[in-house]
N, C-alpha and C positions, 0 to 999 in steps of 0.2 A: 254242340261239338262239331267241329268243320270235318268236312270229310276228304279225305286226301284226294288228287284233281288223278282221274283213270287214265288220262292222258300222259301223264308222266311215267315214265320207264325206267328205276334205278339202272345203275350199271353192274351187271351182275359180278364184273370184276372187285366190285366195291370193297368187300372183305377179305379179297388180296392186297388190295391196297390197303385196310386198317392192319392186316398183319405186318405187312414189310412198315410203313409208318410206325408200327408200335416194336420191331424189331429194331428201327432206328434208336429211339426212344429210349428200349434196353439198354443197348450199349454204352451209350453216354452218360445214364443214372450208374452203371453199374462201372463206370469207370471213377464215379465217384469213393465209392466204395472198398475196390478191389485189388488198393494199394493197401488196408490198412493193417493186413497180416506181413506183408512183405515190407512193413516197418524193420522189423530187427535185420533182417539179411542186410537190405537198403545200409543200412545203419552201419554192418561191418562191413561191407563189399568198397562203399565210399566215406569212410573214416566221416559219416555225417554224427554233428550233433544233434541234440531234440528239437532245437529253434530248427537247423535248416532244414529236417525233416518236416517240422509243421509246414514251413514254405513250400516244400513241393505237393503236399495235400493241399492247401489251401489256395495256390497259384491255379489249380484247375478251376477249383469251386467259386473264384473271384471272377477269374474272365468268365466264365459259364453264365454267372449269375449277372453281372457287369453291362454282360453284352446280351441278353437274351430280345431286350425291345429292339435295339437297334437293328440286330440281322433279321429280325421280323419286317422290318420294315423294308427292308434289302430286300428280302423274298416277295413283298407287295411288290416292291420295283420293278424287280428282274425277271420273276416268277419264281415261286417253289420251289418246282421241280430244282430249276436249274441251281438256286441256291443251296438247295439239301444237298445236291450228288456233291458240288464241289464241299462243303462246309465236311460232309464224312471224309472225301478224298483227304483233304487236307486235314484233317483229323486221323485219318490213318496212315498218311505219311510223315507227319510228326509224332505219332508213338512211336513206330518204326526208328526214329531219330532219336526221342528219348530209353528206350528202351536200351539204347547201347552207349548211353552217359559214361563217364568216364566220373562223374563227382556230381554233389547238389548242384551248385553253379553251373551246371549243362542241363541237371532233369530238369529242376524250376522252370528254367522260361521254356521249357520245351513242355513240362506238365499247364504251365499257361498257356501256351498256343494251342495244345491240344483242348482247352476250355475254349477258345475263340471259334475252333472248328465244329464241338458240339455246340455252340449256344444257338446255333440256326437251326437246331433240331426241334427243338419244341414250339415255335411259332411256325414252322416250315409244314413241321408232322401235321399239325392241329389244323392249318389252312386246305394242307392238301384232304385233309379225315372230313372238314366241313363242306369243303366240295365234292368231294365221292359219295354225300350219303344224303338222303331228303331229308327233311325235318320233323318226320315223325319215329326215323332209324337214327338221326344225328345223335342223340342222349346215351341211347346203348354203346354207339360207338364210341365216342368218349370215352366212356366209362372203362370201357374193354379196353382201350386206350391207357388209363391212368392206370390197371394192371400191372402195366409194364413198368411202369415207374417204380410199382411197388418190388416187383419180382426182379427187377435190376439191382434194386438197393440191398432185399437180400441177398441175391445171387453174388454177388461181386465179391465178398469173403469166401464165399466157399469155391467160387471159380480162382481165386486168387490164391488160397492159400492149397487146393491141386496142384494148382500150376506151380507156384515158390518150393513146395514139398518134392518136387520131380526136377524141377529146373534150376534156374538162378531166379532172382526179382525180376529182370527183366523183360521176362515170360508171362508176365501181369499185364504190361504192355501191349508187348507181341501180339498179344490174343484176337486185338482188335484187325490187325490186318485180317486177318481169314473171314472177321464177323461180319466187319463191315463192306468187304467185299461182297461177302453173301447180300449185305443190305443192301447196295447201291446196284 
């Protein structure tokens, strides 16, 4: 077994940076998620049917999923850093947008764009988690890492349907500004 080199010095920041990378993370899984109780409001607030309902759940989870290698590859380019902050910015400036839709035909391509702006999350998060950590901490971090995916994906109903119980739909949205401020 090789013995890790005493010369090397993690960065004691390391685990601040897996938490905001896996707070990023959250957001975006759980924005998958955290429209699917504020279905029916949705439904009477913009006279939508079931088809263009599906469209606006699935308009995120296409570009999210769509786009995820290519803004990776953006982040090689440009750097991480600089692609996460903008990829959240503009992810939390198009909820902000969709969140006060007026009909489907406004949330849709506005719940798509909001999928273009997280898909730079999970290639962005994961480069930045692989450079802050050595390679015998890499694995844990990860791992504490994909937590959040998990905890996004439950969270998002129960954040979503507080928020639709107290507000309008569009408070499902909203949310992300405050969070992902926090995050960036």
């Amino acid at each position: 077994m090789a013995e890790a080199d005493p010369t090397v010095h993690p960065d004691r920041r390391r685990w601040a940076v897996l938490a905001g990378m896996s707070f990023c993370m959250f957001i975006v899984v759980m924005d998958n998620t955290i429209l699917v109780v504020a279905l029916k409001s949705i439904q009477q607030s913009l006279s939508a049917t079931n088809a263009q309902l599906q469209w606006t759940m699935d308009a995120y989870t296409l570009t999210y999923a769509a786009l995820m290698f290519t803004t990776g590859v953006l982040g090689d380019r440009l750097g991480h850093r600089n692609v996460l902050v903008f990829g959240m910015l503009f992810f939390t400036v198009v909820s902000t947008f969709g969140a006060w839709s007026g009909d489907t035909a406004q949330l849709t391509p506005w719940r798509a764009l909001m999928g273009v702006g997280a898909a730079v999350v999970p290639g962005c998060t994961m480069a930045v988690i692989t450079n802050a950590f050595p390679p015998a901490e890499r694995a844990k971090a990860i791992g504490l890492w994909s937590v959040s995916n998990g905890l996004g994906i439950a969270c998002g109903p129960v954040i979503g349907g507080a928020l639709v119980s107290e507000f309008w739909w569009g408070s499902a949205l909203l949310v992300n500004v405050p969070l992902a401020g926090l995050a960036m």
